[in-house]
N, C-alpha and C positions, 0 to 999 in steps of 0.2 A: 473544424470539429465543434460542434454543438456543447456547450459545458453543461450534464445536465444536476448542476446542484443548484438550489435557491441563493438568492442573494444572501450576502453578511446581517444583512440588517433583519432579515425574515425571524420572525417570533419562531417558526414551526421548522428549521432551519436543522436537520439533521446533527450539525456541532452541538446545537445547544439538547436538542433529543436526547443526546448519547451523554452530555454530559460537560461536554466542552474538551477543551484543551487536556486537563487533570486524565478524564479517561480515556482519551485516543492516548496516552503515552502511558495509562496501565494497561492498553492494549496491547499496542507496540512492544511495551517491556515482556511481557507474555508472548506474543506471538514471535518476538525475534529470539526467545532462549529455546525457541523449539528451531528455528532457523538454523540454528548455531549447531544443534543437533543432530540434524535431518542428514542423511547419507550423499541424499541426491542434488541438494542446493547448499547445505551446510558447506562445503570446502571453495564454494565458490565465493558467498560471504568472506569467508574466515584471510579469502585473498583479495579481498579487494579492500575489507576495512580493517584498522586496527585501533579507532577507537569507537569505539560501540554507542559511547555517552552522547559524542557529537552527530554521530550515524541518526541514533536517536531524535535529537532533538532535531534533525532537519529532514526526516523524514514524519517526524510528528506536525511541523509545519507544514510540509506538504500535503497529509490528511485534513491536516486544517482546514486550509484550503478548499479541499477536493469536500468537506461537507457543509460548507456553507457559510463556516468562519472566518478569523481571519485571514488572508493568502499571504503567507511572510517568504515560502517557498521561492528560493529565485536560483534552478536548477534548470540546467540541459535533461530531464528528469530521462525522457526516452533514448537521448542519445547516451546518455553513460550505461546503456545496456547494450549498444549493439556490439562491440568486440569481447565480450564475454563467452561469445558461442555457445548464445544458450539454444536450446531442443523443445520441443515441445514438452517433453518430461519434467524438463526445471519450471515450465511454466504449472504445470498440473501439480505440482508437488507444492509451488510454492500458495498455490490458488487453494488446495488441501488445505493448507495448514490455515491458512486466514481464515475459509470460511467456517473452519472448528473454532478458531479462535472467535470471531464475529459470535457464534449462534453462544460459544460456552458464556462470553462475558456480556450478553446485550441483550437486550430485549428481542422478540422476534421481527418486528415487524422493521427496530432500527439496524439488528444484524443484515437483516435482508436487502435491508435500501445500502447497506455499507460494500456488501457483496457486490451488490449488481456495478456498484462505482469498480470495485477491482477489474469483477469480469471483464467492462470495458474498456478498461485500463490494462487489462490483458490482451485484450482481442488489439488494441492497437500496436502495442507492445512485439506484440507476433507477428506483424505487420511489418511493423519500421524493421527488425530484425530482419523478419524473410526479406524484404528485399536489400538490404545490408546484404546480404549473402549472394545475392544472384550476379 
């Protein structure tokens, strides 16, 4: 798979666009108290993690990562999703919330480039899963 974020070092480097590190984890902190909430992905959260803080912090690295900063992330990221049983629905609900989250806290043009990294990140996601299943 094609990684398509710029290099760490790139001036124009979407981490540093949005803000860096500081603001992917006042994203995160925002977008996971709606998670927590949410009917349809909320109970699945609520069973897989129980501390939130560390949740946090290593899924803020792995955005890190994922836009152009530093990669501190060192996760089976896709494979700890496949026995969850998740549906298409958990994927749309959880892709809902981000991209409200994305467009309320960012700018347009870096909410959008943040998006697109999910979407694909979703479409693979669906992927490794659907065939987990078959």
């Amino acid at each position: 798979m094609i990684d398509p974020t710029p290099p760490p070092s790139s001036p124009s480097s979407l981490f540093i666009r949005i803000g860096g590190r500081d603001r992917i984890e006042f994203l995160l902190r925002h977008f996971n108290a709606d998670v927590r909430q949410q009917n349809e992905i909320g109970p699945i959260f609520a069973a897989q993690i129980s501390d939130w803080s560390a949740h946090l912090e290593k899924i803020a690295d792995f955005w890190s990562g994922a836009t152009g900063g530093p990669a501190r992330y060192q996760g089976p990221m896709p494979w700890k999703h496949m026995a969850l049983g998740l549906e298409e629905r958990h994927f749309e609900a959880w892709l809902d919330l981000w991209h409200r989250h994305c467009r309320a806290h960012l700018p347009e043009r870096e909410a959008g480039e943040l998006i697109v990294i999910a979407d694909s990140i979703g479409q693979r996601l669906r992927e490794i899963v659907g065939t987990a299943r078959k």
